[in-house]
RODO-2510 file (C-alpha; in nm, 4 decimals, decimal comma):
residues 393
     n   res          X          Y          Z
     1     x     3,3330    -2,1003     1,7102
     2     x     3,2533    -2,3245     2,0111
     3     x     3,3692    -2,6498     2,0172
     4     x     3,2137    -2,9481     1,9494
     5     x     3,2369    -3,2862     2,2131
     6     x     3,3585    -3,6016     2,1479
     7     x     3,0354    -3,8088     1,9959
     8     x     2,9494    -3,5370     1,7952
     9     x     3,3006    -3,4963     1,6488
    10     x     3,3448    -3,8626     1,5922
    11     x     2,9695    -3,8369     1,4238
    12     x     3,0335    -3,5869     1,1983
    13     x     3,3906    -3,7242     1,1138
    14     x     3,2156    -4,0419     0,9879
    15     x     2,9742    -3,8334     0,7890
    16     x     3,2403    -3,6346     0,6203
    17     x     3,4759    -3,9478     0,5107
    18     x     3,1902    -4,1066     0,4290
    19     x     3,1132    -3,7913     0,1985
    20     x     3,4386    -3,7667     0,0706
    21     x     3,5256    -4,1072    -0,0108
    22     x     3,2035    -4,1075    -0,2231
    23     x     3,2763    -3,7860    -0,3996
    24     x     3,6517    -3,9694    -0,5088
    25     x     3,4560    -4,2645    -0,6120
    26     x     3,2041    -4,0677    -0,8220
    27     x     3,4746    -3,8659    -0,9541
    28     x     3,6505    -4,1679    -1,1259
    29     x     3,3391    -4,3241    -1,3082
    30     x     3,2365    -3,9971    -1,4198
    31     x     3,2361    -4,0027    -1,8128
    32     x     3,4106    -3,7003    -1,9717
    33     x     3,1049    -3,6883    -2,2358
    34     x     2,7810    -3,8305    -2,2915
    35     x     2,8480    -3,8294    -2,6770
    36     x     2,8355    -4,1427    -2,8351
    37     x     2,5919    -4,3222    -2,5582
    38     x     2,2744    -4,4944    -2,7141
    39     x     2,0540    -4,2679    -2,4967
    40     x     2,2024    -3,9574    -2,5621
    41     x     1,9374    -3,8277    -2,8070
    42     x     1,6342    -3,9313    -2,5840
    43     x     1,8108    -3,7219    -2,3334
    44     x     1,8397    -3,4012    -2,5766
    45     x     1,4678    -3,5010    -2,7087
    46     x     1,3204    -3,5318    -2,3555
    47     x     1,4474    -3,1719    -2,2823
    48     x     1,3553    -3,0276    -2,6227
    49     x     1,0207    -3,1929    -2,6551
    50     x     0,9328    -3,0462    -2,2660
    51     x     0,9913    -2,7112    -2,3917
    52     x     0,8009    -2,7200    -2,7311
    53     x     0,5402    -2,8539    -2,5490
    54     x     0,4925    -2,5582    -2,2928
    55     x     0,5348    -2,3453    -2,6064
    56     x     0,2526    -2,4823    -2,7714
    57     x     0,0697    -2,4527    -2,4532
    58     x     0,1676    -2,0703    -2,4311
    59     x     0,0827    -2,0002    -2,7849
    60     x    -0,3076    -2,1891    -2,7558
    61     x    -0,3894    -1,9634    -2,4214
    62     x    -0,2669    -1,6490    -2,6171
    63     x    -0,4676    -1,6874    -2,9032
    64     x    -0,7750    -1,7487    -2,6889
    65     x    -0,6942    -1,4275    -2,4585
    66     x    -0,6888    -1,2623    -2,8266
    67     x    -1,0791    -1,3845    -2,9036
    68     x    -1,1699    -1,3213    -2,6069
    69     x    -1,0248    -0,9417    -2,6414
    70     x    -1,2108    -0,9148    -2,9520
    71     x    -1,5318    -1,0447    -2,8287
    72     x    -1,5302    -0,7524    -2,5218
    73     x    -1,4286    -0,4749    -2,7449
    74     x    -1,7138    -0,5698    -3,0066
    75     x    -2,0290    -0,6183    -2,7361
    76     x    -2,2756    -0,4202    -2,6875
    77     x    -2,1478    -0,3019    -2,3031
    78     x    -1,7735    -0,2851    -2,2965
    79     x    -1,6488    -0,3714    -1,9627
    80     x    -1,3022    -0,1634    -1,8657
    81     x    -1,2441    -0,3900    -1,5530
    82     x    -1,2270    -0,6992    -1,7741
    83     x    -1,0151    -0,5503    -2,1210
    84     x    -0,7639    -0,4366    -1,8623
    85     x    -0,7158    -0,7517    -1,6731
    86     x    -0,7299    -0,9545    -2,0210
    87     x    -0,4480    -0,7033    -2,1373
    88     x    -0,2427    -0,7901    -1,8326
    89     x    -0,2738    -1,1590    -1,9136
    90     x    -0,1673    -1,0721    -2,3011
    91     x     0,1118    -0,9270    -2,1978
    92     x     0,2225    -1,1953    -1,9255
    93     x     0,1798    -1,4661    -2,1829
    94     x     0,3521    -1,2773    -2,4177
    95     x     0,6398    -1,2339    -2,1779
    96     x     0,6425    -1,6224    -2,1350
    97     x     0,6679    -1,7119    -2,4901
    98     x     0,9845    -1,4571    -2,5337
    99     x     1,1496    -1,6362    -2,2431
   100     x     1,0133    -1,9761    -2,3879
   101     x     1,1908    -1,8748    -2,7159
   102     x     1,4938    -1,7917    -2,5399
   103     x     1,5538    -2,1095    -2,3644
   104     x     1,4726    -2,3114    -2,6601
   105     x     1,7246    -2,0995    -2,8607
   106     x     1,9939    -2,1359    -2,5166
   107     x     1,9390    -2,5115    -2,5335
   108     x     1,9956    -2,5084    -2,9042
   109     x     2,3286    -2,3812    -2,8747
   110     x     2,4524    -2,4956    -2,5522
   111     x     2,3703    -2,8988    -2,5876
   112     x     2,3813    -3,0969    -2,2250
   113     x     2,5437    -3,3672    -2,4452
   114     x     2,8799    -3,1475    -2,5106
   115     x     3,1680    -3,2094    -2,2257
   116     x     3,2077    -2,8501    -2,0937
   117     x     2,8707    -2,9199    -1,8912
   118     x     3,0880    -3,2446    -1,7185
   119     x     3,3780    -3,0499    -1,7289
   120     x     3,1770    -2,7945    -1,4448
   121     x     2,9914    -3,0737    -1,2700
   122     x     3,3938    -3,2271    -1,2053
   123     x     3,4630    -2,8729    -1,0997
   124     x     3,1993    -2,8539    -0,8677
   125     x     3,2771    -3,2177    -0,6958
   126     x     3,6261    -3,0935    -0,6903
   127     x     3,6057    -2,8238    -0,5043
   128     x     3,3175    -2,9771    -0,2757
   129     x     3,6056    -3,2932    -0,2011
   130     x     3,8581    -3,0134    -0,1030
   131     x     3,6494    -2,8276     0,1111
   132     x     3,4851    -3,1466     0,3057
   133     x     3,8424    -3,2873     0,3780
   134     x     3,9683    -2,9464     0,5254
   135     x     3,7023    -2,9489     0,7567
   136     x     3,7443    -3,3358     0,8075
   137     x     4,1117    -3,2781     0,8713
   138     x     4,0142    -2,9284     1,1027
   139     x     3,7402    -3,1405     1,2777
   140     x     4,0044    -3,4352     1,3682
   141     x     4,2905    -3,1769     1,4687
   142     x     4,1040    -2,8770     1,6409
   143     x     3,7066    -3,0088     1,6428
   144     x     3,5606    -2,7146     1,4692
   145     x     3,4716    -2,6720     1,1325
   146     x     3,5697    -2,3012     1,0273
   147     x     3,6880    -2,3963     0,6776
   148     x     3,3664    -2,5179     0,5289
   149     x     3,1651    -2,2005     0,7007
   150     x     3,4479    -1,9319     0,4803
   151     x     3,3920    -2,1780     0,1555
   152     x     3,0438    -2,1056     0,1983
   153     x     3,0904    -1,6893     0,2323
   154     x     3,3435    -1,6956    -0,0378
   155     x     3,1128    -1,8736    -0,2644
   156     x     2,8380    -1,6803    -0,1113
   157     x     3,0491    -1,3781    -0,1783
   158     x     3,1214    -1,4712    -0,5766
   159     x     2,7511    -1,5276    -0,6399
   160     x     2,6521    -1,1885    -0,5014
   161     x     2,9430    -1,0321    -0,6967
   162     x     2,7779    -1,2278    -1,0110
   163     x     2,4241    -1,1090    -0,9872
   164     x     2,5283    -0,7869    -0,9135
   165     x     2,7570    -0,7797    -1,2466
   166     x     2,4285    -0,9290    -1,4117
   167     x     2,2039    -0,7166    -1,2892
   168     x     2,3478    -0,3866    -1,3650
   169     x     2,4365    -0,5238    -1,6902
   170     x     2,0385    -0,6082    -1,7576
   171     x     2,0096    -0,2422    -1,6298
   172     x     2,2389    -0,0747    -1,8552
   173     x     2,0391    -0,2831    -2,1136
   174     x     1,7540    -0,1394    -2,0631
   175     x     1,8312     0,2107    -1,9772
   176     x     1,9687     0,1767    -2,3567
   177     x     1,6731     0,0339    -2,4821
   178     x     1,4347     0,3012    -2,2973
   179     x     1,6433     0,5503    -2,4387
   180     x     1,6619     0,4414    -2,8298
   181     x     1,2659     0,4361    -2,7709
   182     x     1,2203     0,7695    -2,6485
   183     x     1,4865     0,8910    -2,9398
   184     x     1,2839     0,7281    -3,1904
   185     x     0,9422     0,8802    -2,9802
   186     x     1,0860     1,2353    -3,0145
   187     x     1,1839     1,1942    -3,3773
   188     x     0,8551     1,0779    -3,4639
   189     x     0,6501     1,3559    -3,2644
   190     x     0,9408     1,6273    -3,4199
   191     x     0,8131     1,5299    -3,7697
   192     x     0,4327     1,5617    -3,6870
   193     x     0,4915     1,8770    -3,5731
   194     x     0,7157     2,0188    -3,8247
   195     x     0,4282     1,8662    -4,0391
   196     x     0,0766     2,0031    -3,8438
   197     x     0,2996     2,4088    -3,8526
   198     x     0,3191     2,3392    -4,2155
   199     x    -0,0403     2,3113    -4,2464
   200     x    -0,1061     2,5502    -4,0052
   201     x     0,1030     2,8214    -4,1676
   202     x    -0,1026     2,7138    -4,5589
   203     x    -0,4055     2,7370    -4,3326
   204     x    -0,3484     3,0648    -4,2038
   205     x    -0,2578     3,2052    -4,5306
   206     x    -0,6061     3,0654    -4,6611
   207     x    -0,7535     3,2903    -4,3383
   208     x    -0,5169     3,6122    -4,4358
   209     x    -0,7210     3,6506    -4,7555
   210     x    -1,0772     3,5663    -4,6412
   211     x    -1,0171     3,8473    -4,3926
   212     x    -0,9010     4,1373    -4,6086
   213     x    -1,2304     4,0593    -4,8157
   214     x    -1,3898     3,9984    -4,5246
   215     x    -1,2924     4,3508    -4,4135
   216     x    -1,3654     4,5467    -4,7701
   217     x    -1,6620     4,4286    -4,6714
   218     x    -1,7463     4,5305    -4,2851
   219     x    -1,5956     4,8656    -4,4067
   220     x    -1,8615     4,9417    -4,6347
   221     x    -2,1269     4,7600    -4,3857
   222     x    -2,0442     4,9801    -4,1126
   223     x    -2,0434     5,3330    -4,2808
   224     x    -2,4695     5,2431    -4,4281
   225     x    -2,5149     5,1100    -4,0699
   226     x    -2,3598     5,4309    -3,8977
   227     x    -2,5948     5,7016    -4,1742
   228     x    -2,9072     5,4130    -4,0259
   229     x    -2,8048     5,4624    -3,6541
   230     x    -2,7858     5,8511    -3,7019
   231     x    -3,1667     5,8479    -3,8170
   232     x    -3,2937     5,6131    -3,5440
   233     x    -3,1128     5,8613    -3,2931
   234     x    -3,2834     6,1881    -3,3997
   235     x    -3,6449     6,0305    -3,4074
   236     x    -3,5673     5,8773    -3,0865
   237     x    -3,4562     6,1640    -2,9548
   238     x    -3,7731     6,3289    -3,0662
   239     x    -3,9936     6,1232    -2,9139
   240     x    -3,8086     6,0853    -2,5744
   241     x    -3,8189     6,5193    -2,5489
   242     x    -4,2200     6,4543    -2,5781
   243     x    -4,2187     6,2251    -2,3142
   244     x    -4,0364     6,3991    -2,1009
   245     x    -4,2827     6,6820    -2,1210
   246     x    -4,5539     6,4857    -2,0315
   247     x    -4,3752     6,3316    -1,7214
   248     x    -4,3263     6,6963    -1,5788
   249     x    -4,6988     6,7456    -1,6025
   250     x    -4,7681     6,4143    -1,4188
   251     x    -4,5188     6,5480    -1,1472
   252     x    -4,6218     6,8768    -1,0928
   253     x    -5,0176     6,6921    -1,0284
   254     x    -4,8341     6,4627    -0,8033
   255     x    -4,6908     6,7206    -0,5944
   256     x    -4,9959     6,9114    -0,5200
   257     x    -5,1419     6,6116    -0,4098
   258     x    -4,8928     6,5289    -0,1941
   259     x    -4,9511     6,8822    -0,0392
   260     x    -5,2718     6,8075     0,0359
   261     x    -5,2261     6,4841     0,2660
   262     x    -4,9434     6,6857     0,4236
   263     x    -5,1472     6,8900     0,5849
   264     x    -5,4330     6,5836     0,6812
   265     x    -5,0905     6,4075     0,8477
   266     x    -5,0101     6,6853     1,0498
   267     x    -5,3692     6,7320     1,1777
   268     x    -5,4068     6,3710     1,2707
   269     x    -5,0588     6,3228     1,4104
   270     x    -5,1252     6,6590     1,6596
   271     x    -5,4792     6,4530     1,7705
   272     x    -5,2697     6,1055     1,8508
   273     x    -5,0287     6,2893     2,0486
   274     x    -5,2972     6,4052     2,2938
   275     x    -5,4071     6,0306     2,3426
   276     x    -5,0084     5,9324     2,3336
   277     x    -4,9343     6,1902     2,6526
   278     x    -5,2097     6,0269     2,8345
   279     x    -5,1510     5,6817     2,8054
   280     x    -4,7563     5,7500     2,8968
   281     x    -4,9172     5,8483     3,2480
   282     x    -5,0661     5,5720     3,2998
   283     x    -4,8383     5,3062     3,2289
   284     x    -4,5692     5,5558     3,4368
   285     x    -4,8057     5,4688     3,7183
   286     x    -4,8323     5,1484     3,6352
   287     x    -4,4831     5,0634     3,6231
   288     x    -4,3914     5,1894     3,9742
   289     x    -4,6226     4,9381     4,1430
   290     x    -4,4978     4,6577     3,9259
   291     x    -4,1538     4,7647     4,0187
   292     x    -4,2199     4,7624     4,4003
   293     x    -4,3941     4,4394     4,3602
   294     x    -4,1080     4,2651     4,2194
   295     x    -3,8830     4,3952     4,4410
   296     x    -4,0467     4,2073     4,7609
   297     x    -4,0733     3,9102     4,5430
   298     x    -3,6594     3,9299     4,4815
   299     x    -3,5876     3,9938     4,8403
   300     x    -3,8162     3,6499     4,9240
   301     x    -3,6343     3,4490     4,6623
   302     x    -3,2823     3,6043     4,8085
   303     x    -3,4054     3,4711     5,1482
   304     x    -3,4935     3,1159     5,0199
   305     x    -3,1836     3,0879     4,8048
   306     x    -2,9591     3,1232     5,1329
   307     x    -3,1470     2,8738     5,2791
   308     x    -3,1228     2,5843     4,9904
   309     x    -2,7392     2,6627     4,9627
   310     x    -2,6868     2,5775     5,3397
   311     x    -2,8894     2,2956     5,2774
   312     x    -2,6742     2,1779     4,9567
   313     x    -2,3676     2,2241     5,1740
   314     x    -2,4530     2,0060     5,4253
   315     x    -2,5787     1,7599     5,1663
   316     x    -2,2472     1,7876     4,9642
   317     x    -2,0190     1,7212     5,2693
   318     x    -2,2532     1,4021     5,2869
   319     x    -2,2122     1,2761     4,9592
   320     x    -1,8382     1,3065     5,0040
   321     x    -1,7763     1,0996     5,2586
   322     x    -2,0087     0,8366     5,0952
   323     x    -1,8214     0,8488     4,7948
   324     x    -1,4734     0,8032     4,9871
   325     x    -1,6046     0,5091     5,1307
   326     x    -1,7196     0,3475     4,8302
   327     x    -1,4237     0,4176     4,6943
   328     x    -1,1851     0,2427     4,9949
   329     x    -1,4301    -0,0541     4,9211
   330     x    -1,3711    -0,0693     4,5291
   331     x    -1,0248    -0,0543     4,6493
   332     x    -1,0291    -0,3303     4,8485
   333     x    -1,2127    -0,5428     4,6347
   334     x    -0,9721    -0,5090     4,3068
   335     x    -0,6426    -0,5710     4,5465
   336     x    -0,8573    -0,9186     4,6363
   337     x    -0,9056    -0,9710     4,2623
   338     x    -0,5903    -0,9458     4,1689
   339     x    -0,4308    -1,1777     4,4173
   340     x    -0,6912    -1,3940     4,2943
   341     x    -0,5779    -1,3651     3,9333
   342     x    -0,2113    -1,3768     4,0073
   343     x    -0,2344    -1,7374     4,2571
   344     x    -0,4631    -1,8565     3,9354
   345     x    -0,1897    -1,7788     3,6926
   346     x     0,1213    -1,9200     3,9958
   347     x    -0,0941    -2,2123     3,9179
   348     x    -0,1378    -2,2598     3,5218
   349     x     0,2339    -2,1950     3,4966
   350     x     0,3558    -2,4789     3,7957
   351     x     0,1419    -2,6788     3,5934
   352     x     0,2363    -2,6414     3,2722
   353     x     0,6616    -2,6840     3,4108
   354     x     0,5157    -2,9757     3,5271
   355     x     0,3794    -3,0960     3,2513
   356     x     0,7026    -3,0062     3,0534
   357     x     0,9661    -3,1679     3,2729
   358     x     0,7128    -3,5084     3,2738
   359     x     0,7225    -3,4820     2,9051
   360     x     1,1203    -3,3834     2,8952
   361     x     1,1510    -3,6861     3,1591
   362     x     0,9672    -3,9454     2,9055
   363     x     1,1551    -3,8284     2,6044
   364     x     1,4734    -3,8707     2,7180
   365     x     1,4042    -4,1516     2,9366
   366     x     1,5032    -4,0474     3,2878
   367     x     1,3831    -4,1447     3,6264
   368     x     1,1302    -4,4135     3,6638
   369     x     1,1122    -4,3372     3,2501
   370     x     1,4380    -4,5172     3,1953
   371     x     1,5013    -4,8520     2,9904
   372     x     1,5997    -5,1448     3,1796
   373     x     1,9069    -5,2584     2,9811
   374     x     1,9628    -5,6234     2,9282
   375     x     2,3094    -5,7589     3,0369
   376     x     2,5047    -5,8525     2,6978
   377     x     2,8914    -6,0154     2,8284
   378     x     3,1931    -5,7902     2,9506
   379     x     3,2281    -5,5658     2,6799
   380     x     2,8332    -5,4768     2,6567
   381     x     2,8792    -5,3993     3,0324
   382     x     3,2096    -5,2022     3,0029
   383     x     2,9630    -5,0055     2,6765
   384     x     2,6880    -4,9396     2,8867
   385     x     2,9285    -4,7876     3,1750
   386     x     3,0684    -4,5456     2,9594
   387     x     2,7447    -4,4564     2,8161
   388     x     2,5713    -4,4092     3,2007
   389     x     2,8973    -4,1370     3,2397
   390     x     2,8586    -3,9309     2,9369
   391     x     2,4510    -3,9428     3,0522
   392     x     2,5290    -3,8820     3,4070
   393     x     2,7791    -3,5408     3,2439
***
């Protein structure tokens, strides 16, 4: 811990006896109770009559959340959105009047009027007298003030200790309470399902006897339907062999028909070949010159093709050198830029240090920004010296 100089210790030294004086002082006219006093049931009213009151306020918003839930679930259109957001405010208010009834019932049994309440405000000035004359005794010995900074961690320390004692005890709470529900949960389902396989296994019994009459039944069904089947098979049969009889006639009429155009096919076919024969000739012929033609066409094309690449060469080389000098002058032109930018911004900030040390000079009143002092005897001179050297440090 650095230490501190000589105003500041002297400062702070006046603070803390200051502090500590009025902490002994408030210590003595302390009462030990406020039983007895004239206004010691307007205090316990006060407190009690805040709390029904926000009670009572609790209790009028949930019963109009509840209309309000009833009106939405018996409309014509029922809006999700809204039931689920008035459900969240059910439970929120509901939440508030448990913790509503818990205070009251805290501040029923633990009355601000009883003296264990002074007893730990006494405690607490105690302990805040000890620790502010340590430090006022550290400060006037070594100028630093270690002891108050380790009162603070240590309480610090105790309080974390505490919530963390509390808050795994509010866990273990609730793990047991989320457990007793989901034992009383599984009970619950365990007896509606012992109870649904009892009526299952009465209804299945019920189904066991409709069936074996049920099958008497198909048994005899089955054995007219097979003797019907039997008969419908043999006619069918009889009338499918006539059929067939008659389809073999219609095929052997088809076949001698298709005989018949045979022979017209081949006779045609043999008279297009003829024509076929010639016309290959001539498109033979045909396709020789076409082929020679296109070959002096290819051979010009080759020719001019030679000629535009030279020509894109040269005009390629061109457009390179064009392009590196455009690019040297793009160059050139951002380096300008951003010496441009950078004096701009050498400027804004020699301006704003300006600015700053102007406004650092006014505020603490140096240079031409200093107070004339007015002369005040010997001793306001010998003052004002020792103030210039501790300015002048």
């Amino acid at each position: 811990m650095s230490e501190l100089t000589a105003l500041d210790s002297v400062y702070i030294s006046a603070v803390l006896a200051d502090t500590v004086d009025q902490l002994a002082v408030l210590g003595k006219i302390m009462p030990q109770t406020f039983e007895g006093r004239p206004d010691a049931n307007e205090m316990v009213g006060d407190e009690i009559s805040q709390i029904l009151d926000s009670q009572r306020n609790l209790e009028s918003t949930y019963e109009n959340l509840i209309h309000q839930r009833g009106e939405l679930r018996g409309g014509p259109k029922r809006d999700m959105g809204r039931l689920q957001d008035n459900s969240q405010q059910i439970s929120s208010v509901v939440g508030g009047l448990r913790n509503a009834n818990q205070t009251f019932t805290k501040s029923l049994k633990q009355s601000p009027l009883t003296a264990d309440n002074l007893y730990k405000m006494q405690d607490d000035r105690q302990f805040l007298q000890d620790v502010l004359s340590d430090t006022l005794e550290e400060m006037l010995k070594e100028k630093t003030f270690m002891a108050i900074i380790q009162a603070v961690s240590m309480e610090k320390e105790k309080k974390a200790e505490l919530q963390n004692t509390i808050l795994k005890e509010e866990e273990g709470r609730k793990e047991i309470k989320s457990l007793q529900k989901q034992i009383a949960t599984v009970r619950i389902e365990r007896e509606e399902e012992t109870q649904q396989r009892n009526q299952m296994i009465a209804h299945l019994k019920d189904q066991l006897q409709e069936m074996k009459a049920k099958t008497s039944m198909e048994g005899k069904y089955v054995q007219k339907d097979a003797e019907v089947a039997m008969g419908q098979t043999q006619k069918r049969c009889s009338l499918t062999e006539k059929e067939m009889k008659d389809e073999i006639e219609l095929l052997k009429q088809k076949i001698d028909e298709e005989q018949r155009v045979n022979t017209e096919i081949e006779t045609y076919l043999k008279r297009h070949q003829t024509e076929m024969e010639e016309k290959v000739e001539y498109w033979m012929e045909k396709y020789d010159k076409d082929v020679e033609a296109k070959t002096h066409e290819l051979e010009v094309l080759k020719a001019s093709k030679a000629n535009d690449l030279s020509r894109l060469q040269e005009l390629t080389k061109l457009y390179v050198e064009y392009e590196q000098v455009c690019v040297e002058d793009r160059i050139e032109k951002e380096k300008a830029r951003r010496k441009a930018e950078q004096e701009q911004e050498e400027l804004k900030s020699c301006i704003m240090l300006q600015s700053w040390w102007r406004g650092v000079m006014v505020r603490k009143q140096l240079g031409p920004y200093s107070k004339k002092k007015k002369k005040k005897g010997k001793k306001g001179k010998k003052g004002s010296g020792k103030k210039k050297g501790k300015k002048k440090k």
